[in-house]
C-alpha positions in Angstrom: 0.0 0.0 0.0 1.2 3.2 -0.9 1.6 6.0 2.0 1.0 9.7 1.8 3.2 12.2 2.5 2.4 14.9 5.8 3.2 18.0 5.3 6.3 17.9 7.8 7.9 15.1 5.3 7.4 17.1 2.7 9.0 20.3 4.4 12.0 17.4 5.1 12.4 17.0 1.7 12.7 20.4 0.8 15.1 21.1 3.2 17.3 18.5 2.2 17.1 20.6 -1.2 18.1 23.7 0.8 20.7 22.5 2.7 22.2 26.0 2.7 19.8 26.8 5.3 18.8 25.8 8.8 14.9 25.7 10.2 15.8 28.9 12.8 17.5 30.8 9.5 15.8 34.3 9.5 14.4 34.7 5.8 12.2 37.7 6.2 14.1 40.4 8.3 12.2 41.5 11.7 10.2 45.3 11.3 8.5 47.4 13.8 5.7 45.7 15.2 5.8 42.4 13.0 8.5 39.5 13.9 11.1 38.1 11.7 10.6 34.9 9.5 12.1 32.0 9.8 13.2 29.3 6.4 10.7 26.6 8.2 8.1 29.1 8.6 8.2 29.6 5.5 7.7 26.9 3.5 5.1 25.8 6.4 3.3 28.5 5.4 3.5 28.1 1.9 3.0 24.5 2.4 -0.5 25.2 4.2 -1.7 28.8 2.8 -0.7 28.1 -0.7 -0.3 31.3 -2.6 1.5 34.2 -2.3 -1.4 36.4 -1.0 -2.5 34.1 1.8 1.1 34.2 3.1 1.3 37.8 3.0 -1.7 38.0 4.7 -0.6 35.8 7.6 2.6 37.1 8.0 0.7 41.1 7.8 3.4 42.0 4.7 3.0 42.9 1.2 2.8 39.8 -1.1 5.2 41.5 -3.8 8.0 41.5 -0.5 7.2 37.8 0.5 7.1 36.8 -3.2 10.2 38.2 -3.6 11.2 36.2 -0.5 10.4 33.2 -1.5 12.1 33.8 -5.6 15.2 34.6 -3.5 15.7 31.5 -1.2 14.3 28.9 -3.1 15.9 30.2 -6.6 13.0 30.1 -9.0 10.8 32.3 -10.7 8.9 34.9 -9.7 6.0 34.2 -11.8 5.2 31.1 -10.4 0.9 31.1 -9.8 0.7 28.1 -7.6 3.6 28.0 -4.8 2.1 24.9 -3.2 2.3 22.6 -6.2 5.8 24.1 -7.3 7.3 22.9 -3.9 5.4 19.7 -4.5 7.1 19.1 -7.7 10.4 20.5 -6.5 10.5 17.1 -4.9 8.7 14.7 -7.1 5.2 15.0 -5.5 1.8 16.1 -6.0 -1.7 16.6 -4.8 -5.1 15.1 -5.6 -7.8 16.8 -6.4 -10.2 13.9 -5.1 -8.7 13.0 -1.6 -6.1 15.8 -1.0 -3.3 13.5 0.0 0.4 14.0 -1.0 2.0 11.0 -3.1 4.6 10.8 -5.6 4.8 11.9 -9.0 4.2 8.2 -10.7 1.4 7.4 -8.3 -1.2 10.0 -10.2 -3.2 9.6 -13.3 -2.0 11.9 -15.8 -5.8 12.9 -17.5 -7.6 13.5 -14.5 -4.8 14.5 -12.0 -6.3 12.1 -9.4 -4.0 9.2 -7.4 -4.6 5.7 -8.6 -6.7 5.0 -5.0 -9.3 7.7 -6.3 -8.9 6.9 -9.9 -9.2 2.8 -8.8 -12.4 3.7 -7.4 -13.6 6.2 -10.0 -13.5 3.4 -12.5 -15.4 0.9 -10.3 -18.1 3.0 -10.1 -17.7 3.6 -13.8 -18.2 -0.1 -14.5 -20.8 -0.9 -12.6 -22.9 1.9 -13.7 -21.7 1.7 -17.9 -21.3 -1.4 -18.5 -23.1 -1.5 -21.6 -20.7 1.2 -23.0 -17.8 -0.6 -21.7 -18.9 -3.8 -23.7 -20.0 -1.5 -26.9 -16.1 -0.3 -26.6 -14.3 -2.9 -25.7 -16.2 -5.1 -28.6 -15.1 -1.9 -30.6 -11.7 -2.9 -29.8 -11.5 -6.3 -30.7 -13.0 -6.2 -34.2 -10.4 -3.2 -34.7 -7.5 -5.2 -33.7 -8.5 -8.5 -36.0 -8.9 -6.2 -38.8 -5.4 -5.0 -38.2 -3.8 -8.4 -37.6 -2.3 -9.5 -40.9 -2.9 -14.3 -41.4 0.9 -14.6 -41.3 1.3 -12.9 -37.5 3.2 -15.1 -35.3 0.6 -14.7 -32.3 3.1 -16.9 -29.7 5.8 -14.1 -30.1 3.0 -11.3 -29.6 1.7 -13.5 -26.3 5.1 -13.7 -25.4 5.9 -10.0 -25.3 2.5 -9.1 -23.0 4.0 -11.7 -20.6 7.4 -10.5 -20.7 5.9 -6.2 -19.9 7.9 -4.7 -17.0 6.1 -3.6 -14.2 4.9 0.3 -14.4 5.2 -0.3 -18.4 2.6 -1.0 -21.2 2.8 -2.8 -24.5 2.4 0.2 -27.1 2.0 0.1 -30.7 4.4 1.9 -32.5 2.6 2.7 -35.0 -1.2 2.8 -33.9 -3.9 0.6 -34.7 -6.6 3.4 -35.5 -3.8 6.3 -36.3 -4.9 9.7 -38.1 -1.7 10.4 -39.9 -1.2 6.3 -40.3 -2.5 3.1 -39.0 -0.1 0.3 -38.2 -0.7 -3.8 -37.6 -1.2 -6.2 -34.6 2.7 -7.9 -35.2 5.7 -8.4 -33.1 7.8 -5.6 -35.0 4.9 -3.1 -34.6 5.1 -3.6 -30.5 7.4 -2.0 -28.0 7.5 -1.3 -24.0 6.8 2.5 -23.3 6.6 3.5 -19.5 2.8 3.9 -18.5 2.9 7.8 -19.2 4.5 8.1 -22.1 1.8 5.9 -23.5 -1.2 7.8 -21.9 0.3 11.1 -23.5 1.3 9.6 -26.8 -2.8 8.5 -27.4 -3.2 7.6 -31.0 -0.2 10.1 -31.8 2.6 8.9 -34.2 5.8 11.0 -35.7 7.6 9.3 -38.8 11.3 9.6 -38.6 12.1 11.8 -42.0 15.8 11.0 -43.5 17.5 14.1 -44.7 21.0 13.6 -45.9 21.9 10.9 -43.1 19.9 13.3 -40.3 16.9 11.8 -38.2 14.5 14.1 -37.6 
């Protein structure tokens, strides 16, 4: 089972980042009548309030002078709209929309932005209540991939290379099956191992290598 992150492990992860500073290093110099900020306060602040304005508004200073602040120490820029989910992905996390618990970066589904606990249960739901369309589709499927498998496939090699799919991979077709540009066949040479992803992003996308003088492009 994969855990979630608190925001105090995420702060540790940061700081290991930072190591330049300490939790007690004063960020944001002391004024008359407001007290000085510390590095941990901070990114705890950030961390919980989110945006720039919020901060400001807790800490009672102008958000152009904590935004500036926060550019400064953490080296980034200042045109960042979302703080929070900067940090996040200053250390290979990020947020769900669904439950609002912290996991890593390959833990989320790329379409939706939801972890694969909310997206697991999304598509329960999704079944139980369209299954028709799911058998309309996955039918769909099927007669699309028969059409596209050629007599002379060698169907044990194809098996074969499903069994053999690392973990956190899927088997994509190079060229795909319903393409806009080109459609490619159901055969050994037309299947390769693209990280999980990659594959989600890619869709029914393909980009033919041109030759030009001895250049791939």
């Amino acid at each position: 089972m994969r855990k979630s992150h608190s925001i105090e492990e995420v702060y540790q992860l940061i700081k290991e980042k930072y190591s330049q500073y300490n939790d007690d290093t004063i960020v944001i110099k002391k004024l008359v009548g407001k007290p000085a900020i510390t590095f941990k306060e901070l990114i705890f602040l950030y961390l919980i309030n989110v945006t720039h304005k919020n901060v400001s508004k807790y800490v009672n200073r102008h958000h152009t002078n904590v935004s500036i602040a926060f550019t400064r120490i953490l080296k980034c820029s200042q045109r960042i709209r979302s703080p929070f989910f900067w940090l996040l992905g200053l250390v290979g996390l990020d947020k769900c929309y669904k439950c609002n618990k912290i996991y890593a970066n390959d833990f989320f589904d790329i379409k939706n932005h939801t972890c694969r606990y909310c997206k697991n249960s999304y598509d329960k739901k999704y079944y139980l209540t369209h299954q028709e369309k799911i058998k309309v589709y996955k039918a769909n499927q099927r007669a699309n991939r028969i059409k596209r498998t050629p007599k002379w496939v060698n169907l044990e090699k194809i098996q074969e290379i499903y069994k053999k799919c690392p973990e956190g991979y899927h088997v994509d077709h190079i060229i795909p099956l319903q393409g806009k540009l080109v459609s490619g066949l159901h055969v050994e040479n037309n299947l390769q191992y693209l990280l999980a992803k990659e594959n989600l992003q890619k869709n029914n996308k393909y980009t033919p290598k041109i030759m030009v003088k001895g250049i791939d492009y």
